[in-house]
C-alpha positions in Angstrom: -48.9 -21.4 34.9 -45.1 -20.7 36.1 -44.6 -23.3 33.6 -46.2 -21.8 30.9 -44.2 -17.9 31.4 -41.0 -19.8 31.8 -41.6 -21.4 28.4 -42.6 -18.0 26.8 -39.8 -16.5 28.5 -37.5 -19.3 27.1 -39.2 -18.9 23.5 -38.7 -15.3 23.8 -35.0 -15.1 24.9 -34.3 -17.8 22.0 -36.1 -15.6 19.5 -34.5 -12.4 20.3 -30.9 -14.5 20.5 -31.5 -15.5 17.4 -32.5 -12.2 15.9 -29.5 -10.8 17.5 -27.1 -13.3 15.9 -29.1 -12.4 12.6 -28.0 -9.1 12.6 -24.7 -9.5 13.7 -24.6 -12.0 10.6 -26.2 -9.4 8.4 -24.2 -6.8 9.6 -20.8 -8.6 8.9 -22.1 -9.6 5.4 -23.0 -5.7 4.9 -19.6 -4.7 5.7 -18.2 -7.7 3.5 -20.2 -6.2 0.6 -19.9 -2.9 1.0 -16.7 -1.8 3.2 -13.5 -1.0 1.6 -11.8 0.1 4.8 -7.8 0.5 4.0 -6.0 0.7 0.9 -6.6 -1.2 -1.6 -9.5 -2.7 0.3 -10.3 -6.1 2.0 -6.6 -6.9 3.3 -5.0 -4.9 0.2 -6.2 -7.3 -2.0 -7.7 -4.7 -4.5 -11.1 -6.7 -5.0 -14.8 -5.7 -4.2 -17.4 -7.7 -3.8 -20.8 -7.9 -6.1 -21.3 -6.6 -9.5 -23.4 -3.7 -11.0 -19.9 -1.8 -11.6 -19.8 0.6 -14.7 -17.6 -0.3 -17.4 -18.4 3.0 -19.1 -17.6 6.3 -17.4 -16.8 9.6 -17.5 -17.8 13.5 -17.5 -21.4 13.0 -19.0 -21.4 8.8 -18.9 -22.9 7.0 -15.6 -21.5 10.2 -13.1 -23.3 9.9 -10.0 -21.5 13.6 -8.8 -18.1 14.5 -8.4 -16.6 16.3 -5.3 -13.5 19.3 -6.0 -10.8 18.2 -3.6 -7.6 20.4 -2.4 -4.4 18.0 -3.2 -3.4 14.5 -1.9 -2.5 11.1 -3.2 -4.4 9.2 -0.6 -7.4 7.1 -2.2 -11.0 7.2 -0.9 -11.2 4.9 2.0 -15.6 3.6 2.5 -17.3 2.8 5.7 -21.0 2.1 5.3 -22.7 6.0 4.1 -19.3 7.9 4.6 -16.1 8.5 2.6 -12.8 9.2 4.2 -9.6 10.8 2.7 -6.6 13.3 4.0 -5.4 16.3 1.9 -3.4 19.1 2.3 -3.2 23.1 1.4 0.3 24.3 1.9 1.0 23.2 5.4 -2.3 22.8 6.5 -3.1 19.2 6.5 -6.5 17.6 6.7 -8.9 14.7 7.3 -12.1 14.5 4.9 -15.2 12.9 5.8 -17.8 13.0 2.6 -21.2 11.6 2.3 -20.9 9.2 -0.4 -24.6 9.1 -1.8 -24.4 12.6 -2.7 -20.8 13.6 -2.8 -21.1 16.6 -0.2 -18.3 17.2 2.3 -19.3 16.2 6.2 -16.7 17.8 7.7 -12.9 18.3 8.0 -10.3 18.6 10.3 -6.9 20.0 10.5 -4.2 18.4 12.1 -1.7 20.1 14.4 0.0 22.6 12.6 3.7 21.3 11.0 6.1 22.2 8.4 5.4 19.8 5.3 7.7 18.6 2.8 7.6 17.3 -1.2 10.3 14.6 -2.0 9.2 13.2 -5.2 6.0 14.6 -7.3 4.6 11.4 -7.2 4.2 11.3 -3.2 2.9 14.4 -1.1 2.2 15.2 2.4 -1.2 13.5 2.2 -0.3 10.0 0.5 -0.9 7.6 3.4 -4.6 6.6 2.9 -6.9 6.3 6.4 -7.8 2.7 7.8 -11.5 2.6 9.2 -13.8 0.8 11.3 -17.0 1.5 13.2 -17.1 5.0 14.2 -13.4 5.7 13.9 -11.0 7.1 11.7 -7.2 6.6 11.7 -4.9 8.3 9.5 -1.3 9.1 9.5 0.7 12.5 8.0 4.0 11.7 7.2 4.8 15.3 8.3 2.7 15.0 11.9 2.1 11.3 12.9 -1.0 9.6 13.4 -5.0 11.4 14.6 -8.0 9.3 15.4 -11.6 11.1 14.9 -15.1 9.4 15.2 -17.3 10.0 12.8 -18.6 13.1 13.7 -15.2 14.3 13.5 -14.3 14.8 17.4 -10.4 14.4 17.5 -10.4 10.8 20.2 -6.1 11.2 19.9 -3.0 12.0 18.5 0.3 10.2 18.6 3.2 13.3 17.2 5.7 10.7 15.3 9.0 11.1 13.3 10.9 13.4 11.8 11.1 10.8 9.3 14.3 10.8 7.0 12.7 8.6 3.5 14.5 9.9 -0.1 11.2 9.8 -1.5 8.8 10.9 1.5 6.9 8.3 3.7 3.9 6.7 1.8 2.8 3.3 4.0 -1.0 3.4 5.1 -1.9 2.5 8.6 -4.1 -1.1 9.2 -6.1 -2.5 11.7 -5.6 -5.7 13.6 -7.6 -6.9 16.4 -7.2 -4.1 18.9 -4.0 -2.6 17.7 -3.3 0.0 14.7 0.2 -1.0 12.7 2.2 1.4 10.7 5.3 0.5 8.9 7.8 3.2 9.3 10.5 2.3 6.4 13.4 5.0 6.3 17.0 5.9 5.8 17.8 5.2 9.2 16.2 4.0 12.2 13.0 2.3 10.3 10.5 0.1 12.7 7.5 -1.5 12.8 4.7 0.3 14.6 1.9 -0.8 17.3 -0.3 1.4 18.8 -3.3 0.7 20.9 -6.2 1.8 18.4 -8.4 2.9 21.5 -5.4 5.3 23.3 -2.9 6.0 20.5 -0.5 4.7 22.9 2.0 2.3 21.7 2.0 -1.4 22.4 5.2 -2.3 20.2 8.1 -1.5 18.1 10.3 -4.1 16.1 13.6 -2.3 14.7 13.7 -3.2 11.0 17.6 -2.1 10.4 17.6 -4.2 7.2 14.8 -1.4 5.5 16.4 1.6 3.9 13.9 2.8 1.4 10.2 1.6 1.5 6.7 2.5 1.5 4.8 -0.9 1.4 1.4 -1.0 3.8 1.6 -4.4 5.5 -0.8 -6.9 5.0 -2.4 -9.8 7.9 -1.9 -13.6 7.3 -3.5 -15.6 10.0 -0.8 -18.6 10.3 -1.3 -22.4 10.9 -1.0 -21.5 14.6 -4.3 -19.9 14.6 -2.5 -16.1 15.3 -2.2 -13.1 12.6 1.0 -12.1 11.1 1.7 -8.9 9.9 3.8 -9.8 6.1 5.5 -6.7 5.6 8.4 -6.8 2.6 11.3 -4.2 2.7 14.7 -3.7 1.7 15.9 -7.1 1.0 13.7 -9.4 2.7 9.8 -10.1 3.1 9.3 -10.3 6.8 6.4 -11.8 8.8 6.2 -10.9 12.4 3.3 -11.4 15.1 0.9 -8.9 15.3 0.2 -9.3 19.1 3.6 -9.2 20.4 6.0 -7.8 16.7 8.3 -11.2 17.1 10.1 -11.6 13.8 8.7 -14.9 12.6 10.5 -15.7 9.3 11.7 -14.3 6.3 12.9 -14.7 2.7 15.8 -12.2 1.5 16.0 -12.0 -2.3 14.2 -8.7 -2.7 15.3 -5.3 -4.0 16.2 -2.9 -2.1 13.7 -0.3 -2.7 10.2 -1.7 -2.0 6.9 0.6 -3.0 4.2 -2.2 -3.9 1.5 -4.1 -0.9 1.5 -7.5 -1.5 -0.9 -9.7 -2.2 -2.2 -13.7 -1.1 -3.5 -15.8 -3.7 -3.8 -19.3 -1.5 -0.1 -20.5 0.0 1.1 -18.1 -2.0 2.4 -14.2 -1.2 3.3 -12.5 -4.3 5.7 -8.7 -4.4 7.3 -7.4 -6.8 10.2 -4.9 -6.0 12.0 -2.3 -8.5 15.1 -0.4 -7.3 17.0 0.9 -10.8 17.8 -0.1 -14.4 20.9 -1.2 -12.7 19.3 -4.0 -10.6 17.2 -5.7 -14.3 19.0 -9.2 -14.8 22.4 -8.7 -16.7 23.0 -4.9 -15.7 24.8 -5.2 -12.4 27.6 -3.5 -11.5 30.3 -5.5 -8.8 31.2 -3.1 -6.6 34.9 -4.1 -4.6 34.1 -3.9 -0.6 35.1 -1.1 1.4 38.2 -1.5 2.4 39.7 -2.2 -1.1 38.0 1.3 -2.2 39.4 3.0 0.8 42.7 2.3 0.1 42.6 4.1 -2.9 39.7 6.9 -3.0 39.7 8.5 0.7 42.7 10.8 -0.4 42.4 12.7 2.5 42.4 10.2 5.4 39.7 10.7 7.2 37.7 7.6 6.7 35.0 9.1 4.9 34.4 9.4 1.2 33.2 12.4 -0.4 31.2 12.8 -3.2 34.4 14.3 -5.2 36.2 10.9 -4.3 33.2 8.7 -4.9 34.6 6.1 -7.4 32.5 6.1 -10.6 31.0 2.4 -10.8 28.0 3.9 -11.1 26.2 7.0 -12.0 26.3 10.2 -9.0 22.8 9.4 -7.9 23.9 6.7 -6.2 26.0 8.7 -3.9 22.6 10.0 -2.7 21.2 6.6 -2.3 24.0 6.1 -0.2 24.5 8.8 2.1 22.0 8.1 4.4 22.4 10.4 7.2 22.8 13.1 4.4 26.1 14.3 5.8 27.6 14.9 2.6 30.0 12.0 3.0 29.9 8.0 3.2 31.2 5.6 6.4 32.1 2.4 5.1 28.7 0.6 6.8 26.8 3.2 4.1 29.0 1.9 1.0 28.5 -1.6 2.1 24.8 -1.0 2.1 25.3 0.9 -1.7 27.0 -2.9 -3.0 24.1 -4.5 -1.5 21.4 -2.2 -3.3 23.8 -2.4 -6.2 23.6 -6.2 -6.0 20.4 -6.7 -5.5 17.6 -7.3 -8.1 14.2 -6.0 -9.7 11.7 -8.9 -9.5 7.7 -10.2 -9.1 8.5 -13.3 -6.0 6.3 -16.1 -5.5 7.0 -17.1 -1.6 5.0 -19.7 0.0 4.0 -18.2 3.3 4.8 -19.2 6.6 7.7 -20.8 8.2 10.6 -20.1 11.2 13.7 -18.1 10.5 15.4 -17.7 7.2 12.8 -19.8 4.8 14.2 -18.5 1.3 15.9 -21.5 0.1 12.2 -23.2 1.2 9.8 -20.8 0.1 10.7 -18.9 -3.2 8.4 -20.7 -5.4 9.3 -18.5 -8.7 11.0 -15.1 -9.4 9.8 -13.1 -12.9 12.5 -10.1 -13.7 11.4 -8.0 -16.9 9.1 -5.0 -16.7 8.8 -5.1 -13.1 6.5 -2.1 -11.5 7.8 0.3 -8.8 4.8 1.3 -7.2 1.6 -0.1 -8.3 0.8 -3.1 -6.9 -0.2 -6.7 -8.4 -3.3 -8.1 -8.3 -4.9 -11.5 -8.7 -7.9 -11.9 -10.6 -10.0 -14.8 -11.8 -6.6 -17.5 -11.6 -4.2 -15.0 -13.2 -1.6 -12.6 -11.6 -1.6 -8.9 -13.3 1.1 -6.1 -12.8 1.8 -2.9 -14.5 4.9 -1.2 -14.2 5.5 2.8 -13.9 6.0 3.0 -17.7 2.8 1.4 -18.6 3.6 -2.3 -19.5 1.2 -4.8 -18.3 2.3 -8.5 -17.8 -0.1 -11.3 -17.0 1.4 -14.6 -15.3 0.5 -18.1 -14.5 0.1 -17.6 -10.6 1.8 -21.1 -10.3 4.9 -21.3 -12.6 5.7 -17.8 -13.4 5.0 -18.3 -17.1 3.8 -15.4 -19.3 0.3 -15.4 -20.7 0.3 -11.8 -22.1 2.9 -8.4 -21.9 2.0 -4.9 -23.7 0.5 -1.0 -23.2 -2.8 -0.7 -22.8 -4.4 0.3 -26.2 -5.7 3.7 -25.6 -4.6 4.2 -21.9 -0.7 4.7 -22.2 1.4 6.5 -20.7 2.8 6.5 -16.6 0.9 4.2 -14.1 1.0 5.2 -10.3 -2.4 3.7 -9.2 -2.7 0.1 -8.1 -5.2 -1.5 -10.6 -8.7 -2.7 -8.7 -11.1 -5.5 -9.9 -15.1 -5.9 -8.8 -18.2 -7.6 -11.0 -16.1 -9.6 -13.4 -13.6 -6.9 -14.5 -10.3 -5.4 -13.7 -9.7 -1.6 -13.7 -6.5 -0.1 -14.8 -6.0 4.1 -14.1 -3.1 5.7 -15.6 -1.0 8.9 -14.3 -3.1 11.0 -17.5 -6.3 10.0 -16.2 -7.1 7.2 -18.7 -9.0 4.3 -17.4 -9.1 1.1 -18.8 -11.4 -2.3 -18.3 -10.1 -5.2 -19.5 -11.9 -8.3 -19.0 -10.6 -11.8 -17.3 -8.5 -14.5 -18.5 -5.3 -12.6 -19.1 -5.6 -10.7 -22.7 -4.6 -7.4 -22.6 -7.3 -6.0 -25.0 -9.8 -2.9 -23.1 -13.3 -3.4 -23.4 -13.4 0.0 -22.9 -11.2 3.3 -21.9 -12.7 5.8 -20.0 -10.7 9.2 -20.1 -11.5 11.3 -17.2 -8.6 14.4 -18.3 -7.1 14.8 -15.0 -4.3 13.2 -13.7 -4.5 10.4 -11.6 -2.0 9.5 -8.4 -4.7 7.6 -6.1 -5.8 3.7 -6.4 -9.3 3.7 -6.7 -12.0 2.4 -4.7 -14.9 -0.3 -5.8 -18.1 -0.3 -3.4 -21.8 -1.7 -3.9 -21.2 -1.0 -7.5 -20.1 2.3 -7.0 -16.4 3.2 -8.5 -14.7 6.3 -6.4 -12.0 7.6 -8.4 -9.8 10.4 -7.2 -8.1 13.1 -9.4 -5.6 15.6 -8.8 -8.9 18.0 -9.1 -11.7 15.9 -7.5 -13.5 12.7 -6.0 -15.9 11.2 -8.6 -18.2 9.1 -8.1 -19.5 6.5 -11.0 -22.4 4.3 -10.8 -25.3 2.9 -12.9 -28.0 5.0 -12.8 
């Protein structure tokens, strides 16, 4: 009889083992499905798994509900039932949690009170998107620092950061690794890599990045050979891989402008980024710029070992003073013109660098370098064997992920215009929003022919999201929601 219980028992604890493994597995494959929980999705990659996703869309077309929003560039971030996105109303700024089945707003909550600040129209206060996981929410105000809520909105911390001192305003979006929550903190001066313990706030690391001057890129996690996750993070100059438990630079591959707004994304060995600084940096327009002490001979009339902007020399247009001063004194040091050569010198390009490596791995790794129509802020995506980008202006290149070769380059027909959204791709198509609210699906393969374009009127700023066949698109008005119905 003992016998007999202990084999039940054994049965018993095996059964319920192995349902618990079940929904562990179940659970994992739900989120895998449905989660798009940073920007751009699963590891900024811009995909979405499963199909069922509209191709046709719009005010009366396949509109599930839409949502009015106060303003922010930040995109809808998904965690099982619940949608997540900051925005702002004059200084105020604030976390949103909605319901996403029937577009109603859950709650929202302010964070400490701060002065806020618009650089550039096409970033705002409330550009960084959140980063999510099970019952938490992380997001990060340029103008405050980083909160944590769960999901009922109870405020779990709040790490104060900056004043930040970016030309254009800070626009990188926090990520998750293992226990730790990483922000890349690109400015004028004084830029670092951020880790904070997700549970606490407190931080864990900081790695000085004194190369980055101007940059918004949300890093990305490449687990290496050795079995442990990088953080790739690319920046003035140089693509940079460092350890996510400890922030040890790894290796890195200079060759990059010096102005970097795109993520990056991994297509097998492979990490492509594209970079876009000024006309001046396209192939064929650079300007040689003598070092410093050559100019100072003959432009610091006064003697004092600064250059103002009346004695700047005129090898390039004044917004480059700008560029350079980067303390914003009103003057330059010659360590702030040597920094204006090197943005001078560098170059606008899409990279192909073959990850991985120790120390300075550019004469190893730069597999191929593509220079014309180069975006500035969305990013590139690889769909179905070929690598898209579309620049600010509208101009969409496909390329053979492998040599760099063109396949196709024009506008969209029907969706021209400016292009600040990243372009997205789920159930066998790739979605392209412009700045005018024009949305286009092309199909795979390369051609640059929309099936379809879907206008929605109002302007568009935010990447889109793609979830269980559900398309969240964010306006400068509203949150829509499309879906087959």
């Amino acid at each position: 009889m003992t016998n007999r219980r202990h084999a039940v028992a054994l049965v018993c604890t095996l059964t319920l083992a192995c349902a618990g493994t079940l929904a562990v597995t179940l659970a994992e494959q739900s989120q895998t499905l449905t989660d798009w929980s940073r920007f751009r999705g699963p590891n900024g990659d811009g995909h979405a798994k499963g199909d069922r996703y509209p191709t046709e869309f719009g005010a009366t077309k396949n509109l599930l509900w839409k949502t009015a929003l106060p303003q922010g560039h930040s995109s809808p971030i998904v965690w099982n039932e619940r949608i997540y996105l900051t925005a702002y109303r004059g200084d105020a700024l604030f976390t949103i949690a909605i319901n996403r089945n029937d577009g109603k707003i859950l709650w929202e909550r302010q964070a400490p009170e701060t002065k806020t600040r618009i650089l550039d129209k096409r970033n705002n206060p409330a550009s960084p998107s959140p980063a999510l996981e099970a019952n938490r929410v992380y997001t990060f105000f340029p103008d405050y620092g980083m909160l944590a809520y769960d999901d009922e909105g109870k405020e779990l911390w709040k790490a104060p950061l900056g004043p930040f001192d970016n030309i254009y305003g800070m626009g990188a979006s926090p990520v998750i690794v293992g226990d730790l929550l990483i922000l890349a903190c690109d400015q004028s001066l004084g830029s670092f890599l951020l880790a904070v313990d997700k549970r606490t706030g407190k931080e864990v690391w900081r790695t000085a990045r004194p190369e980055a001057k101007s940059g918004h890129a949300t890093p990305i996690v490449w687990r290496a050979p050795d079995g442990r996750d990088q953080i790739i993070l690319p920046g003035s100059f140089l693509l940079t891989g460092y350890d996510a438990r400890t922030g040890e630079r790894k290796w890195w591959v200079r060759g990059l402008s010096f102005e970097i707004k795109s993520t990056p994304v991994v297509h097998g060995d492979t990490i492509f980024i594209n970079g876009y600084g000024a006309p001046e940096n396209d192939p064929g327009r650079n300007i040689n710029v003598p070092p410093a002490d050559e100019v100072w001979a003959t432009a610091d009339l006064d003697k004092n070992g600064l250059l103002t902007k009346p004695e700047f020399p005129k090898y390039s247009s004044a917004f480059w003073f700008t560029v350079a001063d980067l303390n914003g004194n009103g003057s330059l040091t010659k360590d702030e013109w040597e920094y204006y050569r090197a943005a001078l010198d560098s170059e606008n390009g899409m990279l192909a660098i073959r990850l991985g490596g120790s120390g300075d791995m550019t004469e190893k790794s730069v597999r191929w370098k593509y220079q014309r129509a180069v975006p500035q802020l969305p990013s590139p995506i690889m769909f179905e064997g070929v690598l898209y980008m579309v620049n600010d202006g509208g101009i969409v290149t496909t390329l053979n992920p492998d040599t760099g070769e063109v396949i196709k380059q024009g506008r969209l027909t029907g969706a021209l215009g400016a292009y600040y959204a990243s372009p997205v791709a789920a159930g066998g198509h790739l979605y392209f929003a412009s700045q005018r609210g024009a949305m286009a699906v092309l199909p795979p393969g390369g051609d640059l022919t929309p099936l379809v374009v879907n206008d929605l009127v109002e302007d568009i700023y935010a990447t889109p999201a793609l979830v269980d066949g559900k398309i969240y698109v964010r306006t400068t008005e509203a949150l829509y929601a499309f879906g087959t119905k």
